[in-house]
VODO-943583 format. One record per residue (C-alpha): residue number from 0; residue in three letters; x, y, z. Coordinates in steps of 0.5 Angstrom, whole numbers. Layout:
<sites>
{seq:NUM type:ALA c1:X c2:Y c3:Z};
...
</sites>
This chain:
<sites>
{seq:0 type:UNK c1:-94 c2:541 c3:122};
{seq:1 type:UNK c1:-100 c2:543 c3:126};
{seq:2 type:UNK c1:-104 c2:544 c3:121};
{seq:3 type:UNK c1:-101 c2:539 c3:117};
{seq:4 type:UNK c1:-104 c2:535 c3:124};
{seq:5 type:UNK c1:-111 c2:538 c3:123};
{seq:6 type:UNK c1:-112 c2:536 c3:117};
{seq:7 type:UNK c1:-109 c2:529 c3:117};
{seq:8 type:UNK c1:-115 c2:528 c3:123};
{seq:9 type:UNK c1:-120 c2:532 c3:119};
{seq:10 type:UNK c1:-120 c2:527 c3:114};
{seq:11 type:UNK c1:-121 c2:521 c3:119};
{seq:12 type:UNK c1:-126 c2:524 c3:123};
{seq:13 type:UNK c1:-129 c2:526 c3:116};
{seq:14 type:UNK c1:-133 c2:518 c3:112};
{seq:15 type:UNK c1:-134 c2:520 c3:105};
{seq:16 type:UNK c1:-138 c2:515 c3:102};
{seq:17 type:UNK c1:-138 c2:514 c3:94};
{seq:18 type:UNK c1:-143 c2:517 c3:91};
{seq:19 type:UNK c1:-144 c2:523 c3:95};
{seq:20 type:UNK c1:-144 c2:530 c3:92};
{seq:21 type:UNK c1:-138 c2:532 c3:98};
{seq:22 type:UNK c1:-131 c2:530 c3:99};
{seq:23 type:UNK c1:-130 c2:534 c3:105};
{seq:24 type:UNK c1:-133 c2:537 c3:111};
{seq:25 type:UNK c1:-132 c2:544 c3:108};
{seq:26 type:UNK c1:-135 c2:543 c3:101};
{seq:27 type:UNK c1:-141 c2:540 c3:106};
{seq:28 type:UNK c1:-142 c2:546 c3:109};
{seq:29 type:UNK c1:-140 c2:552 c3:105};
{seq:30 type:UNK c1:-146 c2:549 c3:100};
{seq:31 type:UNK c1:-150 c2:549 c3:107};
{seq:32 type:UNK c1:-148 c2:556 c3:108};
{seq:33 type:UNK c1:-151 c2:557 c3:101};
{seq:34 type:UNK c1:-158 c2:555 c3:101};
{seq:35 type:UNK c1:-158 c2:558 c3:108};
{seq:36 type:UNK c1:-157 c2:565 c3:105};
{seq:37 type:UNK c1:-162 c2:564 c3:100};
{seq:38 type:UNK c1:-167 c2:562 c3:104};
{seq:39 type:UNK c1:-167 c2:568 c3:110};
{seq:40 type:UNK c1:-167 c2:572 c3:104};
{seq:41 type:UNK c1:-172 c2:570 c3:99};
{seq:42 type:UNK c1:-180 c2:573 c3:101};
{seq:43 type:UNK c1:-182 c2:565 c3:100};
{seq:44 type:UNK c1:-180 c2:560 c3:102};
{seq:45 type:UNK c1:-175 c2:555 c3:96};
{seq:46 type:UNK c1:-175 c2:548 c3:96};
{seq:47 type:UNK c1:-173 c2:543 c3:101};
{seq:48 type:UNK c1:-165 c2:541 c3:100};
{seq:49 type:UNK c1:-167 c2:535 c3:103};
{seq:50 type:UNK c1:-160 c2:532 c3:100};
{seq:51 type:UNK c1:-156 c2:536 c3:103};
{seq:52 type:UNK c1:-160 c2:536 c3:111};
{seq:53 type:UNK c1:-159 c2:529 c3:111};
{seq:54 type:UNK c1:-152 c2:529 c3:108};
{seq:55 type:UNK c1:-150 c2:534 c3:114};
{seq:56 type:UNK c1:-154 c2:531 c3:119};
{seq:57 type:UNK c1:-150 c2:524 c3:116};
{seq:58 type:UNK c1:-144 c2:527 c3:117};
{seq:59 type:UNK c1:-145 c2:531 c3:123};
{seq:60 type:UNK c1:-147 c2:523 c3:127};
{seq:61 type:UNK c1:-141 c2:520 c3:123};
{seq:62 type:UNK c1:-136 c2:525 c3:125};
{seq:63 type:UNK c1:-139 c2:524 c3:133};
{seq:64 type:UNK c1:-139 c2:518 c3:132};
{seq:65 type:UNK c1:-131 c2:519 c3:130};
{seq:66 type:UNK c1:-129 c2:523 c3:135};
{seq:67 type:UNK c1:-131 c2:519 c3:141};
{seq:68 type:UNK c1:-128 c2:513 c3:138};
{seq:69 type:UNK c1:-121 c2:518 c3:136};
{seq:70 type:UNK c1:-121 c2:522 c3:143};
{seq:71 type:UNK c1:-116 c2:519 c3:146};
{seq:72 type:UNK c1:-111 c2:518 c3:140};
{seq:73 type:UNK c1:-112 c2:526 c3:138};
{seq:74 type:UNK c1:-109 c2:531 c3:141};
{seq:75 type:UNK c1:-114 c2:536 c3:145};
{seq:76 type:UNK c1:-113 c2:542 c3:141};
{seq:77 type:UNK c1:-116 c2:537 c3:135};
{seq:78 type:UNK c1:-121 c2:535 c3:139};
{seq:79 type:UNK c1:-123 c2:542 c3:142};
{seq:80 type:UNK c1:-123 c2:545 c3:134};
{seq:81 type:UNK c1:-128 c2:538 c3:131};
{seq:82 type:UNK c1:-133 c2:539 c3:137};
{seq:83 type:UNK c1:-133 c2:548 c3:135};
{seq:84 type:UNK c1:-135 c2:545 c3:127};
{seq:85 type:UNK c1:-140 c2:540 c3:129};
{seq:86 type:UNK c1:-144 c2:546 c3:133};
{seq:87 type:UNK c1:-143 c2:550 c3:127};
{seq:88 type:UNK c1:-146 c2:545 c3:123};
{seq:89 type:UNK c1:-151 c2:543 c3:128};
{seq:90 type:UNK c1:-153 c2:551 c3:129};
{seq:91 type:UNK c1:-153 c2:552 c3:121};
{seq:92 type:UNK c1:-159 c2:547 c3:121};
{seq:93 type:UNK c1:-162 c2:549 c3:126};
{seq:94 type:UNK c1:-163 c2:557 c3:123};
{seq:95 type:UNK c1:-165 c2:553 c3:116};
{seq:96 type:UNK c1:-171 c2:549 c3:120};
{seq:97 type:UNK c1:-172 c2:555 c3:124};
{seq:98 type:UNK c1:-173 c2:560 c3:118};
{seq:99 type:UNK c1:-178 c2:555 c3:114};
{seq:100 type:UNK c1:-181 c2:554 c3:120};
{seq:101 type:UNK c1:-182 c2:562 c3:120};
{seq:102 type:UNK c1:-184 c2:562 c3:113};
{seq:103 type:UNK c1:-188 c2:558 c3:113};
{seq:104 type:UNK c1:-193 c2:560 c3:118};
{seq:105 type:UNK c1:-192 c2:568 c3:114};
{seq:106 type:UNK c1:-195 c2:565 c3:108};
{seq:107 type:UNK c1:-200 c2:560 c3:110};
{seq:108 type:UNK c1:-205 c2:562 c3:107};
{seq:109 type:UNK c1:-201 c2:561 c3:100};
{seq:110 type:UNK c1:-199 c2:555 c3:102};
{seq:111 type:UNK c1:-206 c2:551 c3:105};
{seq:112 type:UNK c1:-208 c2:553 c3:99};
{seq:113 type:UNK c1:-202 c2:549 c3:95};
{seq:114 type:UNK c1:-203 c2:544 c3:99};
{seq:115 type:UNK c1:-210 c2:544 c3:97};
{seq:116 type:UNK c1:-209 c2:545 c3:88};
{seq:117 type:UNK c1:-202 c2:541 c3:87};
{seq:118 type:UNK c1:-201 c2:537 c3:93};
{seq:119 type:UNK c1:-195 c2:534 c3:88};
{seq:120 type:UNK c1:-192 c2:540 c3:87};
{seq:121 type:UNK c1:-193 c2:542 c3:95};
{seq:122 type:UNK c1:-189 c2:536 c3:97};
{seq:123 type:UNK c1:-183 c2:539 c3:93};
{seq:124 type:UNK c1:-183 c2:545 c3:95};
{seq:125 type:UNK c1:-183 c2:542 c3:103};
{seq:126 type:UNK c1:-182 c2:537 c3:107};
{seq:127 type:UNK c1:-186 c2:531 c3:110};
{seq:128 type:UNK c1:-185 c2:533 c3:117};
{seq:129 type:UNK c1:-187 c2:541 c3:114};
{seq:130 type:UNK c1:-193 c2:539 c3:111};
{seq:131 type:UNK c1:-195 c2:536 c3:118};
{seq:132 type:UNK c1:-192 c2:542 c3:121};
{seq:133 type:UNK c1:-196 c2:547 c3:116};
{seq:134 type:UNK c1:-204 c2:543 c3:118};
{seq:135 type:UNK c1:-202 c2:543 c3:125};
{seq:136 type:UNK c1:-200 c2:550 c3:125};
{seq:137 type:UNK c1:-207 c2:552 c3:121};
{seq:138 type:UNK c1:-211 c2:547 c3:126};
{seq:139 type:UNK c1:-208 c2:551 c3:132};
{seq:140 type:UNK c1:-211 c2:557 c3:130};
{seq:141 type:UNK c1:-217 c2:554 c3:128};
{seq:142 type:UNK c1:-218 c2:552 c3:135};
{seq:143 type:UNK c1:-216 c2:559 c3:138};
{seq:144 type:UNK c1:-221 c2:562 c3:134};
{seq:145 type:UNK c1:-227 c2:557 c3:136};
{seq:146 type:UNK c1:-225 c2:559 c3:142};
{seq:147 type:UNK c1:-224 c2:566 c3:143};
{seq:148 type:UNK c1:-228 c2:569 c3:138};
{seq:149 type:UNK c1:-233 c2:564 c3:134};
{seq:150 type:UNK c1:-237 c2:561 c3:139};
{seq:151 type:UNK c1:-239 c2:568 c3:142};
{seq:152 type:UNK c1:-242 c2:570 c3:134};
{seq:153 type:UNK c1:-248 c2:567 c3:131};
{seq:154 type:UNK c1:-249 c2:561 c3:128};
{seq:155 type:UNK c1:-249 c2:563 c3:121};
{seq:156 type:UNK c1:-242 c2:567 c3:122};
{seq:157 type:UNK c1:-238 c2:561 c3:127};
{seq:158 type:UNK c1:-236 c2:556 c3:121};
{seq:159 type:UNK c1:-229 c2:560 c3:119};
{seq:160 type:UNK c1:-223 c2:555 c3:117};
{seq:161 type:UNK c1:-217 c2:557 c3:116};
{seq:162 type:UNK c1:-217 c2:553 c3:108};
{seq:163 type:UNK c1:-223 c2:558 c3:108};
{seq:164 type:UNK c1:-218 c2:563 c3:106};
{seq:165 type:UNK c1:-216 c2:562 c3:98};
{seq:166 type:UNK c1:-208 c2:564 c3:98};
{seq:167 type:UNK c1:-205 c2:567 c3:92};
{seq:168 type:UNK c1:-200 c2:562 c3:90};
{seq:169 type:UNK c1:-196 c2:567 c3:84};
{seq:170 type:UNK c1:-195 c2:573 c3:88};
{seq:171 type:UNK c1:-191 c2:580 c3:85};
{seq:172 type:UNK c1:-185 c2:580 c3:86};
{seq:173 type:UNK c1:-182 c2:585 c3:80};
{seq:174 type:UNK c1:-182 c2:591 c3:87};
{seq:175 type:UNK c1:-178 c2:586 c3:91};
{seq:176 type:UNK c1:-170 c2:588 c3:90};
{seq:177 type:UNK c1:-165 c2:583 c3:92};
{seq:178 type:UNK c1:-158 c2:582 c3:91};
{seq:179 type:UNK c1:-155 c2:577 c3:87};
{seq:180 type:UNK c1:-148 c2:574 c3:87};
{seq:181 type:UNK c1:-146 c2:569 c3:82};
{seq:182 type:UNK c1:-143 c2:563 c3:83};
{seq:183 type:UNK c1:-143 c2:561 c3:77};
{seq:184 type:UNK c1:-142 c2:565 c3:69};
{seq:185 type:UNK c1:-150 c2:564 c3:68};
{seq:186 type:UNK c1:-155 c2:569 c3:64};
{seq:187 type:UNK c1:-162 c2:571 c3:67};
{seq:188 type:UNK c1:-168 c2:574 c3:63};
{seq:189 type:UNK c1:-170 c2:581 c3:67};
{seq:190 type:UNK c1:-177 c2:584 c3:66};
{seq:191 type:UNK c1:-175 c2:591 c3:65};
{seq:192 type:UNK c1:-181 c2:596 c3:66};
{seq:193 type:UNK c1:-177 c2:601 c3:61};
{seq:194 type:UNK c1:-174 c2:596 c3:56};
{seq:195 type:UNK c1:-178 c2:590 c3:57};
{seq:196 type:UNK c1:-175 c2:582 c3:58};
{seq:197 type:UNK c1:-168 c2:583 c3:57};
{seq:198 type:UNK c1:-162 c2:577 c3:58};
{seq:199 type:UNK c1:-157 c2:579 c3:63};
{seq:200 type:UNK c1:-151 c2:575 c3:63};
{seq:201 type:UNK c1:-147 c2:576 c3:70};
{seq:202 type:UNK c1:-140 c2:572 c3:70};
{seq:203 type:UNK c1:-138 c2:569 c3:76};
{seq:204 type:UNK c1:-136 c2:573 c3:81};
{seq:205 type:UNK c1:-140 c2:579 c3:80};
{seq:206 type:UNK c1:-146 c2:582 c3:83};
{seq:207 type:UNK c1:-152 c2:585 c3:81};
{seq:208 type:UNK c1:-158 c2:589 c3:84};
{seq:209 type:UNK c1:-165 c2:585 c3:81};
{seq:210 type:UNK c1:-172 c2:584 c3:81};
{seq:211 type:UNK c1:-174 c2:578 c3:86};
{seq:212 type:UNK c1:-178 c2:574 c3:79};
{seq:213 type:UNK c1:-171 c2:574 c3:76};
{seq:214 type:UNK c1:-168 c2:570 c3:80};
{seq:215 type:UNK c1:-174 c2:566 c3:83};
{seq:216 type:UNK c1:-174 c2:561 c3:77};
{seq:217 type:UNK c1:-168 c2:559 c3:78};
{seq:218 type:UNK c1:-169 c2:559 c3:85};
{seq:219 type:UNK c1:-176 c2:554 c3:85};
{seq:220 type:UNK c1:-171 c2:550 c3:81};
{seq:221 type:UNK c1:-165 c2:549 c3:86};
{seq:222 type:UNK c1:-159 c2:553 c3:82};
{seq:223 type:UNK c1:-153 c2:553 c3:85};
{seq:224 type:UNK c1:-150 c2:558 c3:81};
{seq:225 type:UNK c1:-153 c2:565 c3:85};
{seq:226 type:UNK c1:-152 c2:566 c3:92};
{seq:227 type:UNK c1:-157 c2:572 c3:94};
{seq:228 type:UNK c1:-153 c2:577 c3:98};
</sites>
């Protein structure tokens, strides 16, 4: 009966909307939990879920919204467990926004120079608000290096600027080895060193150890079929 009573006010506190992608609170943020993972363990950053931030955040103000109006009418038990997962929620974003964050000052020089050669294909893979981020960021060491060392050289070796440093955009990363668990029955092409390109099925379930640049197209492209482990 408790659990019959927690998942009746789990779906008033829960608003779906026709058209969303999720119908519960839990598919939200089991997909949140995904693309979170492969963020942290990617070595560049993947494109921004935008939908799903927004849907999270969405969700996250509805449900507040929701408890506050339900409070009195809830038994405090239901009360104490939808406040624990909207801090749940409200902490798996933060991670995510602070793991792009990191990674983007990691790869700057690679992405100052997207920025610079394909801003359409920049926008994809970042938000406005990062993009805003990735210049001040750029700037900020500009000003440091203006101020800490440039001024004191000549004046034929002060003019250096961070978008003075050409990126590699396309990085090797047959080397770098992940984990992979499939969500889905899905198949991926394997430049193997030995035996050269080879098509690997993985089904649902499984998991496999490959090369980082087998995975990263489908990555690049927003697959929801592999989960990185």
């Amino acid at each position: 009966m408790a659990e019959q009573s927690v998942s009746q006010s789990a779906s008033q506190l829960f608003d779906h909307e026709d058209g969303q992608e999720f119908t519960s609170p839990h598919e939200v943020y089991q997909r949140l939990l995904q693309i979170v993972t492969n963020e942290s363990i990617a070595p560049e950053v993947l494109p921004y879920e935008e939908g799903i931030v927004e849907s999270i955040v969405d969700q996250i103000q509805h449900m507040s919204n929701n408890l506050k109006r339900l409070k009195n009418k809830l038994p405090p038990f239901c009360i104490e467990q939808h406040s624990l997962e909207l801090e749940r929620f409200s902490f798996v974003v933060n991670r995510y926004l602070r793991t792009r964050l990191e990674k983007i000052e990691n790869n700057s020089t690679q992405l100052i120079s997207l920025v610079r050669t394909d801003r359409q294909k920049a926008l994809k893979l970042m938000s406005a608000l990062e993009l805003k981020f990735l210049d001040r960021y750029a700037d900020s060491i500009d000003n440091y290096l203006d101020n800490s060392v440039l001024k004191y050289l000549p004046s034929n070796m002060s003019t250096f600027k961070m978008t003075d440093i050409t990126g590699e955009e396309e990085l090797e990363y047959d080397c770098h080895y992940v984990f992979v668990k499939a969500l889905k029955d899905t198949s991926l092409s394997v430049d193997d060193p030995v035996t050269g390109l080879e098509l690997v099925q993985l089904t649902k379930g499984s998991q496999h150890f490959l090369p980082f640049s087998s995975v990263r197209k489908p990555l690049l492209d927003g697959s929801k079929d592999l989960l990185l482990l």
